[in-house]
PDB file of N, CA, C and O in Angstrom:
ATOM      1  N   UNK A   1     182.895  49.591 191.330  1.00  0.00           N
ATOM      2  CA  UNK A   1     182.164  48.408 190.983  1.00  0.00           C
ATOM      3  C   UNK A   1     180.768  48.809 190.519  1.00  0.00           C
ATOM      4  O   UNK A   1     180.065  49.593 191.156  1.00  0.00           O
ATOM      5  N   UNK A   2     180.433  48.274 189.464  1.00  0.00           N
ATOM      6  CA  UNK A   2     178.938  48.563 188.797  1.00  0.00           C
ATOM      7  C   UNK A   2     177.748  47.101 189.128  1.00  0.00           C
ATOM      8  O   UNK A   2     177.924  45.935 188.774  1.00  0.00           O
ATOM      9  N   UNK A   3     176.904  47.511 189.682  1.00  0.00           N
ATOM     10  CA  UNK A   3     175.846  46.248 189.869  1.00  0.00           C
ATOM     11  C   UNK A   3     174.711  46.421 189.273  1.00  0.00           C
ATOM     12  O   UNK A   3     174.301  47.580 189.216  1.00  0.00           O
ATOM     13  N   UNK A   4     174.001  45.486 188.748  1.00  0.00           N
ATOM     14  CA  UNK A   4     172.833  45.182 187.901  1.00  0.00           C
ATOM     15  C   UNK A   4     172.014  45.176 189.015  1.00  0.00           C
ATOM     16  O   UNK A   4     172.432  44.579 190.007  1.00  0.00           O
ATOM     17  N   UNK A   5     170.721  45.825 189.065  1.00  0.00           N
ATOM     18  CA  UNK A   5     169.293  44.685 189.685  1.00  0.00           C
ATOM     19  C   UNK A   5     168.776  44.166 188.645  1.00  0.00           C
ATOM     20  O   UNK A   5     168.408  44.883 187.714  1.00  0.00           O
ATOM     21  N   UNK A   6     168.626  42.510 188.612  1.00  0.00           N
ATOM     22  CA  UNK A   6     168.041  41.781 187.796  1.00  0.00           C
ATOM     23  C   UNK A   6     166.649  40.769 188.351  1.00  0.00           C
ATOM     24  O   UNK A   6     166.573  39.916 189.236  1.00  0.00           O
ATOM     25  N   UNK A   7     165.634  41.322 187.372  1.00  0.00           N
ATOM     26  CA  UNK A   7     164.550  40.184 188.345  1.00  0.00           C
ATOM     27  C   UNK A   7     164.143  39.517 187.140  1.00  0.00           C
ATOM     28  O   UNK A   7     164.133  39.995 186.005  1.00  0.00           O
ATOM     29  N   UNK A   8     163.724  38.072 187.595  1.00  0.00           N
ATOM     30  CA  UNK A   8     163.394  37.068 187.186  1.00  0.00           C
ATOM     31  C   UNK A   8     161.880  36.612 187.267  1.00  0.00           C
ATOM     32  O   UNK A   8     161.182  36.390 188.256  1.00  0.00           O
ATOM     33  N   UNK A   9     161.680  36.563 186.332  1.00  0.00           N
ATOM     34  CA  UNK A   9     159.769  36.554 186.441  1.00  0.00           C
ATOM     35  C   UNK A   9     159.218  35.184 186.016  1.00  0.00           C
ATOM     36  O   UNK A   9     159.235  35.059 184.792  1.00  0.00           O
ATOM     37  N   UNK A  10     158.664  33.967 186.775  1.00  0.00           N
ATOM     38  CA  UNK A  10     158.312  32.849 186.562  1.00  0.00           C
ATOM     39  C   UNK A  10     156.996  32.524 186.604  1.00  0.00           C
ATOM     40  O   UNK A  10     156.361  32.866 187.601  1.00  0.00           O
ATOM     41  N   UNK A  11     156.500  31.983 185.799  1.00  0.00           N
ATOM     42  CA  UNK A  11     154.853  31.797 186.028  1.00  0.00           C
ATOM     43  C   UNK A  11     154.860  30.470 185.314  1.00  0.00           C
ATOM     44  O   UNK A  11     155.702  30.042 184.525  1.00  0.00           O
ATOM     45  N   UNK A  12     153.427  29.739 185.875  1.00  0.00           N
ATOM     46  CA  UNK A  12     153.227  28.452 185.062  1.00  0.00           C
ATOM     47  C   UNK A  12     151.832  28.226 185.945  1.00  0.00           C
ATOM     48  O   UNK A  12     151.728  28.501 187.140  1.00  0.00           O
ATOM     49  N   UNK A  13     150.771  27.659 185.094  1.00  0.00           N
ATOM     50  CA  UNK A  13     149.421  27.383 185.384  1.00  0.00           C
ATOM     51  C   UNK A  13     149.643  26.324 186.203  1.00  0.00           C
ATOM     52  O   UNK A  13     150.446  25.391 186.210  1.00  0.00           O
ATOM     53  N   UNK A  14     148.262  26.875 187.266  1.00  0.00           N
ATOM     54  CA  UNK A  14     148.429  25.588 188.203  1.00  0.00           C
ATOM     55  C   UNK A  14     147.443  24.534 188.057  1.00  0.00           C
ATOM     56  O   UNK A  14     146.258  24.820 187.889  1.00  0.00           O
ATOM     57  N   UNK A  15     147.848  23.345 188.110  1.00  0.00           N
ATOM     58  CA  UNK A  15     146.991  21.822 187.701  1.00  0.00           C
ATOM     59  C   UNK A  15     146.382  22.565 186.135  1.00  0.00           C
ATOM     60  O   UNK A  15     145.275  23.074 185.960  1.00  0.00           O
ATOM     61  N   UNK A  16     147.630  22.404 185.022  1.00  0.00           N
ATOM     62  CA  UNK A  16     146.931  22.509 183.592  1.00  0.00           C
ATOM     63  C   UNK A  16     146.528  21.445 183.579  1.00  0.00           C
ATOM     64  O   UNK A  16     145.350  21.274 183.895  1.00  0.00           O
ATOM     65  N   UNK A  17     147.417  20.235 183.179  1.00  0.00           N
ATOM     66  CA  UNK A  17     146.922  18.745 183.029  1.00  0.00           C
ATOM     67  C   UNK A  17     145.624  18.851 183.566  1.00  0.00           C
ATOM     68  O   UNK A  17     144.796  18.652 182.677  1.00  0.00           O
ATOM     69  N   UNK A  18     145.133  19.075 184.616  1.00  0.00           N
ATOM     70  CA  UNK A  18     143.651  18.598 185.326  1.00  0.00           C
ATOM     71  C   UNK A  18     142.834  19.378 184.525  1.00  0.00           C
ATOM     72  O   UNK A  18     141.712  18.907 184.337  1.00  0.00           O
ATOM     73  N   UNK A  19     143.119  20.584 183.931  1.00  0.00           N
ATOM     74  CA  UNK A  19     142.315  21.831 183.648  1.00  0.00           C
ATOM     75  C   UNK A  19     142.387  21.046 181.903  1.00  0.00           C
ATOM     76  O   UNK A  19     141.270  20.877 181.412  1.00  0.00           O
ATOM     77  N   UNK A  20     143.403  20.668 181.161  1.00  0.00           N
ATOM     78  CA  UNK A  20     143.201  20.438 179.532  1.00  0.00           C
ATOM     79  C   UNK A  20     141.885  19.015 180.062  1.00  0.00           C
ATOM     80  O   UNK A  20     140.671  19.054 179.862  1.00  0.00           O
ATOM     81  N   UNK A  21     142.576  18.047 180.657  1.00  0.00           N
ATOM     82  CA  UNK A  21     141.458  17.435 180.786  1.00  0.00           C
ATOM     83  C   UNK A  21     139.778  17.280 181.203  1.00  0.00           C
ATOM     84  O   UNK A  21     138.762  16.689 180.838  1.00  0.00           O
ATOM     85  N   UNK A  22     140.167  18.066 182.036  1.00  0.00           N
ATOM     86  CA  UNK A  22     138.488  18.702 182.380  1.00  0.00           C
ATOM     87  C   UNK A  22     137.751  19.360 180.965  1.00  0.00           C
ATOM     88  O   UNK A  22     136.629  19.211 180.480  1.00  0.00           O
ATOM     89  N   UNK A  23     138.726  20.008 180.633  1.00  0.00           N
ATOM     90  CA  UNK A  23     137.956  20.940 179.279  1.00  0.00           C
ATOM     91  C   UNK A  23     139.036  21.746 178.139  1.00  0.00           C
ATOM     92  O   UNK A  23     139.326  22.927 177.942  1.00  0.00           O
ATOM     93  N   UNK A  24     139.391  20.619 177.606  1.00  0.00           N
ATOM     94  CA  UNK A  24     140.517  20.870 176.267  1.00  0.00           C
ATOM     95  C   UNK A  24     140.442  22.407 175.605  1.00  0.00           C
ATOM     96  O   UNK A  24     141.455  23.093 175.732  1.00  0.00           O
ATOM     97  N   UNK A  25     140.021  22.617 175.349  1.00  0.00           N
ATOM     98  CA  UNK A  25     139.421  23.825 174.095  1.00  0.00           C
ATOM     99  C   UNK A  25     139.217  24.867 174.497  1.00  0.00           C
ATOM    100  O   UNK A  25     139.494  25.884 173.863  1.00  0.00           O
ATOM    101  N   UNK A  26     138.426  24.854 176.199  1.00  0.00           N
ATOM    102  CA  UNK A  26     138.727  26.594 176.697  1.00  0.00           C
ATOM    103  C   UNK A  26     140.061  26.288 177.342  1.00  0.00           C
ATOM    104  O   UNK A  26     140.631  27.227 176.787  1.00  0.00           O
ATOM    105  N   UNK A  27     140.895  25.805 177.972  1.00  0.00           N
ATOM    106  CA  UNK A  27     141.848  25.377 178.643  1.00  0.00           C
ATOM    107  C   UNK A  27     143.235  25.824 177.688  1.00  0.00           C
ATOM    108  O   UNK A  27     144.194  26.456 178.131  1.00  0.00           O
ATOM    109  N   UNK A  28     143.075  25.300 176.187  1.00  0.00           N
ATOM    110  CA  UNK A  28     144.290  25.525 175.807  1.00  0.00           C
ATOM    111  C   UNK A  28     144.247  26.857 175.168  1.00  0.00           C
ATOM    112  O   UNK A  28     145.282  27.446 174.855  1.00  0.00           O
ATOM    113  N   UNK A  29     142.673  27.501 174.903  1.00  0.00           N
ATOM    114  CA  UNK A  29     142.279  28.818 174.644  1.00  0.00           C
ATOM    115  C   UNK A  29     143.299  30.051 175.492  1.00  0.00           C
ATOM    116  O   UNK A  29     143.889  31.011 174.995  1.00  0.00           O
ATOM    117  N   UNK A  30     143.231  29.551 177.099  1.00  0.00           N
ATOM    118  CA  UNK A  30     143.342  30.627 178.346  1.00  0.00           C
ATOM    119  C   UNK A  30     144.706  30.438 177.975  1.00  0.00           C
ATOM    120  O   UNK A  30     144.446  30.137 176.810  1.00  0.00           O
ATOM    121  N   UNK A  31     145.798  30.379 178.017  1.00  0.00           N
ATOM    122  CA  UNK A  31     147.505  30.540 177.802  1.00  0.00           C
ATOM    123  C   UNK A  31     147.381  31.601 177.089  1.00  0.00           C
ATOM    124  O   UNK A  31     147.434  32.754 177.518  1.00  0.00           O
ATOM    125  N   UNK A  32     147.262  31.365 176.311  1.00  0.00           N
ATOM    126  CA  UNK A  32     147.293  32.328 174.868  1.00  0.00           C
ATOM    127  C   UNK A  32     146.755  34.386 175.504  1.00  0.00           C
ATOM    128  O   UNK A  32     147.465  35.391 175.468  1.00  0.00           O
ATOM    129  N   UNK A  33     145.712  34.279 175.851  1.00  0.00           N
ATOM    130  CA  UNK A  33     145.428  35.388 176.446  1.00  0.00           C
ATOM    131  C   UNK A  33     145.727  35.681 177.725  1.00  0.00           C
ATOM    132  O   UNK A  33     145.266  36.727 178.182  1.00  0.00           O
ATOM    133  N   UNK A  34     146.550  34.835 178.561  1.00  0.00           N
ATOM    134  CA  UNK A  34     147.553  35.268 179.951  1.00  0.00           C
ATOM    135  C   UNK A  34     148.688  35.896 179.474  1.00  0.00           C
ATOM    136  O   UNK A  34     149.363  36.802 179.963  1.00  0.00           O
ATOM    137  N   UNK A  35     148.838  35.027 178.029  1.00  0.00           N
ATOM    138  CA  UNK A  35     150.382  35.581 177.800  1.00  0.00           C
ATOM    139  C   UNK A  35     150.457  36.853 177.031  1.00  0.00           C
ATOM    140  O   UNK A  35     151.508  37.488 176.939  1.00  0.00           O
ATOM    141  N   UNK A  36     149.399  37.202 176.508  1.00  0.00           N
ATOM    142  CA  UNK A  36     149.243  39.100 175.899  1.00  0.00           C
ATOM    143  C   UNK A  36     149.054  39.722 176.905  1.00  0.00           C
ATOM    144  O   UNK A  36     149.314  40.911 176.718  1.00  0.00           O
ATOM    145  N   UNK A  37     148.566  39.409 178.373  1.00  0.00           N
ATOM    146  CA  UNK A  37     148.683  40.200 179.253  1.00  0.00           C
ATOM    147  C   UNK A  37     150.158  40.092 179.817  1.00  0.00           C
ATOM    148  O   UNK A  37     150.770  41.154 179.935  1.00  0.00           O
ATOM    149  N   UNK A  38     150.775  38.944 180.168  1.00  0.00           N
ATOM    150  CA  UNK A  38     152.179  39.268 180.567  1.00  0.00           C
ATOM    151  C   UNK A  38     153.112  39.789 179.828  1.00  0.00           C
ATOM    152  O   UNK A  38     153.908  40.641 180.223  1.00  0.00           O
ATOM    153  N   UNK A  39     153.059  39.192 178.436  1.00  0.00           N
ATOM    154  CA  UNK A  39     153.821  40.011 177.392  1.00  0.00           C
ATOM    155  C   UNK A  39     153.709  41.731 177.364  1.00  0.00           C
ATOM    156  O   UNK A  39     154.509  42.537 176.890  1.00  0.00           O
ATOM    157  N   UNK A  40     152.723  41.911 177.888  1.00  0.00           N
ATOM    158  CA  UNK A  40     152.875  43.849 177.678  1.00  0.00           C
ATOM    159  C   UNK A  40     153.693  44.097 179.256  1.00  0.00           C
ATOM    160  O   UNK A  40     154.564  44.965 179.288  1.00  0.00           O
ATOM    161  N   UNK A  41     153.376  43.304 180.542  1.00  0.00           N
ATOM    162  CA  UNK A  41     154.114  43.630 181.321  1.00  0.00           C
ATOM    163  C   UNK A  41     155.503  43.562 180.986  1.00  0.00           C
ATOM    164  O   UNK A  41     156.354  44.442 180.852  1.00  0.00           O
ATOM    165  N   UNK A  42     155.540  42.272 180.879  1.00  0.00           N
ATOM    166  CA  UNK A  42     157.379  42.132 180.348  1.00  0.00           C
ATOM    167  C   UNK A  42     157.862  43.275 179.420  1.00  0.00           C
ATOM    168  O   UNK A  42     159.041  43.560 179.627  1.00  0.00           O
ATOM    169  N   UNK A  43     157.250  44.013 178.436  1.00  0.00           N
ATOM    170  CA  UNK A  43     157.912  44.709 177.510  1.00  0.00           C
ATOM    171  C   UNK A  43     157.772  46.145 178.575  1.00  0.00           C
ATOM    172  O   UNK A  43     158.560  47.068 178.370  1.00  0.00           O
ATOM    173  N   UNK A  44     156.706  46.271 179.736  1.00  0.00           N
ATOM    174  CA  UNK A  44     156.925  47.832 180.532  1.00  0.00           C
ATOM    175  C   UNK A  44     157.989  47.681 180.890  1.00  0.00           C
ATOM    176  O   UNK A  44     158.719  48.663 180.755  1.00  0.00           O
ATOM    177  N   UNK A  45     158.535  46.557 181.441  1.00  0.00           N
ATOM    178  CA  UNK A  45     159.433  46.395 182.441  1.00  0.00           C
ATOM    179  C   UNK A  45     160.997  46.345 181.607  1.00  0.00           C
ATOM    180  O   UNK A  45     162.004  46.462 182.306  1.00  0.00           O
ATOM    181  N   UNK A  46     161.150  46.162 180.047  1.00  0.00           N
ATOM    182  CA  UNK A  46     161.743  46.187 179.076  1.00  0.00           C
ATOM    183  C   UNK A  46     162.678  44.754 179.700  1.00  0.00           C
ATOM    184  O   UNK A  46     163.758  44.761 180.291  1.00  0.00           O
ATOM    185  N   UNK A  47     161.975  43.813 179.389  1.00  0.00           N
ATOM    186  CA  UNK A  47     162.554  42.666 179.750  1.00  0.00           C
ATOM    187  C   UNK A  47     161.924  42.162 178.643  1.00  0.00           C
ATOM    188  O   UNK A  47     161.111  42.601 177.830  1.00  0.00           O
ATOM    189  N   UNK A  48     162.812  40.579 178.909  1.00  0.00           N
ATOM    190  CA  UNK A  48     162.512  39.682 177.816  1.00  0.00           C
ATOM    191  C   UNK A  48     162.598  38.101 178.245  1.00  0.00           C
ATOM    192  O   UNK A  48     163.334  37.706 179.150  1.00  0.00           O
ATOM    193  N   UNK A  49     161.703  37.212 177.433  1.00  0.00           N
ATOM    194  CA  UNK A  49     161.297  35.791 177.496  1.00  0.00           C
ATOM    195  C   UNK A  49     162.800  35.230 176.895  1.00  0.00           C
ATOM    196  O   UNK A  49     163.478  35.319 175.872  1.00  0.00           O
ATOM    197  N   UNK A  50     162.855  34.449 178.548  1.00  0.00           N
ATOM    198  CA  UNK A  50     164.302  33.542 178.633  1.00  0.00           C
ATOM    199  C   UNK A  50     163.522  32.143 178.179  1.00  0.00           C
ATOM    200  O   UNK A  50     163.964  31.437 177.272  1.00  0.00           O
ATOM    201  N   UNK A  51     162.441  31.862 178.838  1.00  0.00           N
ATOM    202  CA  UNK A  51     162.482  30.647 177.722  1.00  0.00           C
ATOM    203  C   UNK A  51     160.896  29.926 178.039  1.00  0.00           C
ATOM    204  O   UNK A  51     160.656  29.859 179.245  1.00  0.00           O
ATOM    205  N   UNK A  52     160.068  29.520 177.351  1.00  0.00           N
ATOM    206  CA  UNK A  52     158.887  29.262 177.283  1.00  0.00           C
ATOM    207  C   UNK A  52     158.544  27.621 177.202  1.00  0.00           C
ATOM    208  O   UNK A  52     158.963  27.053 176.192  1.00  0.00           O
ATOM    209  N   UNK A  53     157.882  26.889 178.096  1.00  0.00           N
ATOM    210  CA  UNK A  53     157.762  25.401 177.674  1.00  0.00           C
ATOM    211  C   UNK A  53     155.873  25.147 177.930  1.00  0.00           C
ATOM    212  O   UNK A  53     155.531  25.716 178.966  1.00  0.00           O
ATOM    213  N   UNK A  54     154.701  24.449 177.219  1.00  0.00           N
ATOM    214  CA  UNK A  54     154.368  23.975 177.921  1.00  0.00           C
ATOM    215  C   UNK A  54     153.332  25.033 178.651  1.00  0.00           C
ATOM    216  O   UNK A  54     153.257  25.811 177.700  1.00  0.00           O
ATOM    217  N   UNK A  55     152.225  25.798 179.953  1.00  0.00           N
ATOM    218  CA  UNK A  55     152.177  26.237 180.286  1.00  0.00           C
ATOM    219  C   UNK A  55     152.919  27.398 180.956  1.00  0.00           C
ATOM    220  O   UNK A  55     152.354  28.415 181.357  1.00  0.00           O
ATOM    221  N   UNK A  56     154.333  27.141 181.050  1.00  0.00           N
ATOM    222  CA  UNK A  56     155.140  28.072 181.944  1.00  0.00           C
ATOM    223  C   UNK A  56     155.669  29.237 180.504  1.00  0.00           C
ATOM    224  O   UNK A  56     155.781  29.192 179.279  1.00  0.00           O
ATOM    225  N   UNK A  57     155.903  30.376 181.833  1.00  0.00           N
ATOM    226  CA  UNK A  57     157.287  31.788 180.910  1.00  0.00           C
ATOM    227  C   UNK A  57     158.085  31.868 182.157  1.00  0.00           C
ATOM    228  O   UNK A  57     157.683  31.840 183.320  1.00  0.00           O
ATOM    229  N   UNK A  58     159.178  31.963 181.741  1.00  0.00           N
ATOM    230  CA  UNK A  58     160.593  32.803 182.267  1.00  0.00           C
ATOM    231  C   UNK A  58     161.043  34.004 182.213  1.00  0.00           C
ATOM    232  O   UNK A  58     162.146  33.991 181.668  1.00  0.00           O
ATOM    233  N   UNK A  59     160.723  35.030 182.514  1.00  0.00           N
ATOM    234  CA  UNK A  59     161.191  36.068 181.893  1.00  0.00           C
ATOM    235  C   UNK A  59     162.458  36.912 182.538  1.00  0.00           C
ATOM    236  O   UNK A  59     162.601  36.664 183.735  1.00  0.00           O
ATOM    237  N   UNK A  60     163.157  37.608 182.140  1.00  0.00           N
ATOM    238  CA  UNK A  60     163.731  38.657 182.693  1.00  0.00           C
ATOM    239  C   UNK A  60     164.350  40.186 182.447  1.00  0.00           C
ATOM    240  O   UNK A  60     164.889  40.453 181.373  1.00  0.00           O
ATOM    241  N   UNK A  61     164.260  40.965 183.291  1.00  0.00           N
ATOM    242  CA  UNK A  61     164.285  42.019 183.398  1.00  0.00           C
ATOM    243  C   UNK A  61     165.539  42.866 183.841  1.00  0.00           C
ATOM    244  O   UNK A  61     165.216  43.283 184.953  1.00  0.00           O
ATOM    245  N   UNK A  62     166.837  43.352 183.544  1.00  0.00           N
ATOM    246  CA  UNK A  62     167.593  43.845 184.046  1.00  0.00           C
ATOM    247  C   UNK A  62     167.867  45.830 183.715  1.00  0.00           C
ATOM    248  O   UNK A  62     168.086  46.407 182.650  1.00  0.00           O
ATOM    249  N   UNK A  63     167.707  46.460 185.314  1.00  0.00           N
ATOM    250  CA  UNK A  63     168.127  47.565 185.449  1.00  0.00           C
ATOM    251  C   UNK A  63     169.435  47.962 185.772  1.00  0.00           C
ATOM    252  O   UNK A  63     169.709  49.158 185.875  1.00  0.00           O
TER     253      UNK A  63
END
């Protein structure tokens, strides 16, 4: 029998809504540069974006 370890990587900002409203413009700025930092993790880890909505990523990773 052959088994995978597979991990699943979930993230999503906490209270965006409160944060776009408090301050639109740096708020929808910050995603954008979380996600060039997770994006290089995800590619060490040679995984890939299952699916993106909104503030949140999904990602996953199988060894």
């Amino acid at each position: 029998m052959s088994r995978k370890l597979t991990t699943i990587f979930a993230a999503d900002i906490a209270q965006y809504s409160q944060h776009v409203e408090d301050d639109e413009i740096a708020t929808l700025a910050h995603p954008a540069n979380l996600r060039q930092s997770m994006d290089a993790i995800i590619r060490v880890h040679e995984g890939s974006i299952a699916n993106t909505a909104g503030d949140s990523v999904i990602a996953v990773s199988t060894s």
